[in-house]
N, C-alpha and C positions, 0 to 999 in steps of 0.2 A: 733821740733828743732828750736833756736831760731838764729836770722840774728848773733848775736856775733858767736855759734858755728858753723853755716855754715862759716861765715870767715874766721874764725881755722883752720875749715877742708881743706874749699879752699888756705890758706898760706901751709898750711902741704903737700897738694898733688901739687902744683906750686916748692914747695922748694926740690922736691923728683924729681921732674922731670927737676928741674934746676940742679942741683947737680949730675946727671948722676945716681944717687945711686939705683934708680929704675930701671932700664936697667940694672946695674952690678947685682943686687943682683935677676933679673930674669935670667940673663947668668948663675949664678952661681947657683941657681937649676936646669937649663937644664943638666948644665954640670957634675950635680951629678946623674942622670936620673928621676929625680923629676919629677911625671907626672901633680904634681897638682901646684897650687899658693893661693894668700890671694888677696881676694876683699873686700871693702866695698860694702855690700849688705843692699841697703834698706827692711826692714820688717815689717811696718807700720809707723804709725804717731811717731815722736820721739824714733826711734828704729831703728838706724844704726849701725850695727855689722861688724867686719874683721873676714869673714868666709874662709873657706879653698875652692877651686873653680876650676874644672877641666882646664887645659891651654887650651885659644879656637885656637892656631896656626892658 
């Protein structure tokens, strides 16, 4: 991964966490009894994935 998309990635997860819209939109799978959520998970060298990831409460 190169320094331009690691900046992206960090403006995208800054701007999700300014915006409240992370928090509501984890209330709102609790509140539908979702047991799981979505991470980015590192997988190797230039291989960053949004996997599905049990909630760690």
């Amino acid at each position: 991964m190169d320094a331009a998309s690691r900046l992206d990635l960090g403006k995208l997860i800054r701007s999700l966490k300014e915006s409240g819209r992370a928090r509501s939109h984890d209330a709102a799978n609790r509140a539908y009894g979702r047991l799981s959520m979505r991470a980015l998970v590192w997988h190797g060298k230039e291989d960053i994935r949004c996997d599905e990831v049990t909630d760690p409460e």
